[in-house]
N, C-alpha and C positions, 0 to 999 in steps of 0.2 A: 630368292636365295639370300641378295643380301644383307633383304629386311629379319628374316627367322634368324640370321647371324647375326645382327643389332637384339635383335630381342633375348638372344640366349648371352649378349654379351656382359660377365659380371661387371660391368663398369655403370652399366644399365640398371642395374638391380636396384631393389631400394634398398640400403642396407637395412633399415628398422622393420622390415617386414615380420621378420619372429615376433619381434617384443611386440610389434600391435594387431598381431595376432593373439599373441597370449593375451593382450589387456582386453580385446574383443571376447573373448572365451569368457576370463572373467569377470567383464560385466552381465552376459547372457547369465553366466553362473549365479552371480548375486542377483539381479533382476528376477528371475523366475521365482523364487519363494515369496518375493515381493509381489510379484503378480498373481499367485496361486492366492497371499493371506489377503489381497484386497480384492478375491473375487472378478478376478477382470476377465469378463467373458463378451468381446465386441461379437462375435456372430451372432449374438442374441438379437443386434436389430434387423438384421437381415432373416428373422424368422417370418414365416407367411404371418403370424398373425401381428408381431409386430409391424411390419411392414404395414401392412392394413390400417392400424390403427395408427400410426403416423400419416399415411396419408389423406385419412381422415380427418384427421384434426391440421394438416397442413392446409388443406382445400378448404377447409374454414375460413382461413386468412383471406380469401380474397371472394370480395372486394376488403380491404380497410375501408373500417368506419368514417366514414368524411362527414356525417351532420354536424349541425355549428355547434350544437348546446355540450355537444362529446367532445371536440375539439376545443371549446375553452377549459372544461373541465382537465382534460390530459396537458393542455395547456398552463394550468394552476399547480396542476401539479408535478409537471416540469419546476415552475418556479421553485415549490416547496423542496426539493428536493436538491436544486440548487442554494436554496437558504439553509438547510440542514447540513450541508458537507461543509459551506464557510464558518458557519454559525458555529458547529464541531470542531473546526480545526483550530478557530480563532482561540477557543475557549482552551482547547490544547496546547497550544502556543503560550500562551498566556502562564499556565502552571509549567510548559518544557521548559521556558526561559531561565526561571530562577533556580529550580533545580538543576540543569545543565550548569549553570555557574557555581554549583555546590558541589557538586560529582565529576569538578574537571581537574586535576590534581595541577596542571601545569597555571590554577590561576589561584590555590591556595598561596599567603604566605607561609605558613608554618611549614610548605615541603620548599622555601625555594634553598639551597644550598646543602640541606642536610635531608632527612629521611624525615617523612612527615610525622606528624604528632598526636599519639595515641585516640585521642580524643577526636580531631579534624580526620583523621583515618576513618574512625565508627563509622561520623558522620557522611564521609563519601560513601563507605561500601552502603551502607542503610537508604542513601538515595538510588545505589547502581540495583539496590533489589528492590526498592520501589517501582524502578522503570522497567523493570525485567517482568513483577509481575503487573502492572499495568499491560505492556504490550503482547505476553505471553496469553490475555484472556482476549478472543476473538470478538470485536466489534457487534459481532451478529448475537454471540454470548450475551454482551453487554444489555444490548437492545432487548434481548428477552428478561433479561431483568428487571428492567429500567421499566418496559410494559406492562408488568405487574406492580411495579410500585407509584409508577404514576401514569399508568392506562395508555391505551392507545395513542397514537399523533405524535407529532415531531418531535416534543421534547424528549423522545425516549431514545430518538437516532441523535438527537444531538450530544446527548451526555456520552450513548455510546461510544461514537467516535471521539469526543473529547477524551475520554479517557484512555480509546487505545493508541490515539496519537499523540498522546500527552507522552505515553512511551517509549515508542517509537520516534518522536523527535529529541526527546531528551537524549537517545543513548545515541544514535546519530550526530547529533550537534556535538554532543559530548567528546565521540570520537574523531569528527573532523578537527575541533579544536586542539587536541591533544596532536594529532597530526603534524600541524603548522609550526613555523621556526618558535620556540618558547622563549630565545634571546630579549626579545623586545617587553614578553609580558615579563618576564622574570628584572629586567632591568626597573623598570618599573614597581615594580613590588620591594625592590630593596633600596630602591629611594622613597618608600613610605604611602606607596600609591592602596588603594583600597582595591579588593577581587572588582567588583565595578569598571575603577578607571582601568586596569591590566588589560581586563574586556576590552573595552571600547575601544583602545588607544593602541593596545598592543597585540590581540590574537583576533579580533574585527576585522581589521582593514584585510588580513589575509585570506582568513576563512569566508569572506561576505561572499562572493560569487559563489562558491561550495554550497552554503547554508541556504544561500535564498533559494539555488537549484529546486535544492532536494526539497524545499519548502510545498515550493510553487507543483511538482513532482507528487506531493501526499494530498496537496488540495484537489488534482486530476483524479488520485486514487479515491479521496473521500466521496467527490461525485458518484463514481458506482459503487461505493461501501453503504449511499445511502440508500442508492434503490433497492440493493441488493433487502435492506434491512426493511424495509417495505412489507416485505413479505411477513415480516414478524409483528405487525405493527406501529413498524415505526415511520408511517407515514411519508407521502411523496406518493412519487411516479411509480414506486413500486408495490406499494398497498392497491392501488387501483389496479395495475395489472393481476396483482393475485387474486382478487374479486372477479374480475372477468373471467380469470382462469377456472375460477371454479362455476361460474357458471358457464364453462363453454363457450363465449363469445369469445370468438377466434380471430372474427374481425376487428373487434376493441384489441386485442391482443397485437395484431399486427401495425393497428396505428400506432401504437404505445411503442413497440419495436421498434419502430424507424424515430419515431421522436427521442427515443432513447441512444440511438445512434447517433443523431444530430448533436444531441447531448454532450456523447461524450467527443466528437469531432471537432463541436465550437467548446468545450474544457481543452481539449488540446492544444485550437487553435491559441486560447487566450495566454495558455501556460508559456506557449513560444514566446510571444510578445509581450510576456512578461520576464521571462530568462533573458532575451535581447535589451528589454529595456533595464532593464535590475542589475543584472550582471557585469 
C-alpha cells in the first residue's frame, strides 16, 4: 500500500514525461519514410532460404586457411594495406597543411582588426569549396577512378585517400584553429609576423593536442578505408579477400577476417600510444 502511494505520488513523477513522449512519436514519425525509402526489410534474413544460404557460406569458414604459402601472401598484404592508408594520408596531410593556413581567417593579415579584403576573402571561400568538394567525393569513388586511369594496385587507394583526407583534414584543422584564443596569432600579425610565424607561434601551441588527435584518429580510419577499397581494385588486404570471395573460399575468407581484425586492434593500439605520446 505504501509503495502504489510512492508511485502515484506527483512528486515521483517525472516531470518531462509529455515532451519525451512527444519527441519519441516524432522521431518514430520521421524515421518511418526513412526506412520505407531505403527499403529496410531485416526479416529478410531470417527467411528459410536466406538462412540456408548463410549458413552455408558460414560453415565454409572453418577451418581458416593455416598453410604457409596463404599466410605470407595475406601476410603481404596486410602490409600493403598498411602502406596504402599511411602512404594516403601522408600525402593528405601534405596538401591539408597549406591550404588550412589559407582558409583559416584568424591567421590572415588583412582580416586582423577590420573586415577582411575582398580579394584574401575569394581566396579563403575558394579553398573552403575545394575542401568541401574533395571530401564530399567518397574515398571508395575516388578509388574507382583512380583504377581506370591508372589500373589496378595500390597506387589507386593511395591517391584515393589522399584526396579525400586532404579534405577532411583541411576543413577540420581549419575549424580547430579558428576555435582557439586568436589573441596571440592576431598580436603577432600586427607586429609584422607572416600567416606562417602566427601559425607556429601563436595558434600551434594551442591547437597541437587537438590536431595531432584527430590526425592520428583518420590514420586508424584510413587503415579500413583501404581495405575497404580492395575491393575495387585498389589493392591490399582487401582485393585478396574479394578474389576469395568470389571464388567461394570461405576458409581464405575467414583467415583474412581475423588478420583484418588484428589489424585494425594493433591501428588502434598504435593510435593510443601515439595520442599519449604526441599529446
Amino acid at each position: 500500500m505504501l509503495l502504489s502511494t510512492r508511485e502515484n505520488s506527483p512528486a515521483l513523477r517525472d516531470p518531462a514525461w509529455s515532451r519525451r513522449l512527444a519527441l519519441s512519436l516524432f522521431a518514430v514519425v520521421l524515421l518511418w519514410p526513412l526506412l520505407v525509402a531505403s527499403e529496410f526489410r531485416p526479416w529478410i534474413l531470417f527467411d528459410a532460404r536466406s538462412l540456408s544460404a548463410s549458413l552455408r557460406f558460414l560453415g565454409s569458414f572453418l577451418p581458416p586457411a593455416v598453410d604457409r604459402e596463404f599466410l605470407l601472401l595475406v601476410l603481404e598484404a596486410a602490409w600493403v594495406t598498411v602502406a596504402i592508408a599511411t602512404a594516403g594520408l601522408t600525402l593528405g596531410w601534405l596538401a591539408a597543411v597549406p591550404l588550412t593556413l589559407l582558409g583559416t581567417a584568424t591567421l590572415s593579415q588583412s582580416a586582423v582588426g577590420r573586415p577582411m579584403k575582398r580579394g584574401p576573402a575569394m581566396i579563403r571561400q575558394l579553398v573552403r569549396w575545394l575542401l568541401i568538394f574533395l571530401r564530399s567525393v567518397p574515398e571508395l569513388v575516388w578509388a574507382l577512378l583512380f583504377v581506370r586511369i591508372v589500373g589496378l594496385g595500390p597506387t589507386a587507394g593511395v591517391l584515393a585517400i589522399a584526396l579525400t583526407y586532404c579534405g577532411m583534414l583541411g576543413k577540420v584543422y581549419s575549424e580547430v584553429l579558428e576555435s582557439v584564443d586568436s589573441a596571440p596569432s592576431e598580436a603577432l600579425l600586427r607586429n609584422g609576423s607572416s600567416r606562417i610565424g602566427a601559425f607556429l607561434y601563436g595558434a600551434l601551441p594551442q591547437a597541437a593536442p587537438e590536431l595531432v588527435s584527430y590526425t592520428v584518429f583518420r590514420w586508424e580510419c584510413a587503415v579500413r578505408s583501404s581495405v575497404i577499397m580492395g575491393f575495387v581494385g585498389g589493392g591490399g588486404l582487401g582485393q585478396q579477400m574479394d578474389m576469395s570471395m568470389k571464388m567461394l573460399a570461405g576458409n581464405e575468407v575467414a583467415t583474412m577476417l581475423i588478420v583484418f581484425m588484428l589489424l585494425v586492434a594493433l591501428a588502434d593500439r598504435v593510435s593510443r600510444m601515439l595520442r599519449t605520446t604526441l599529446a
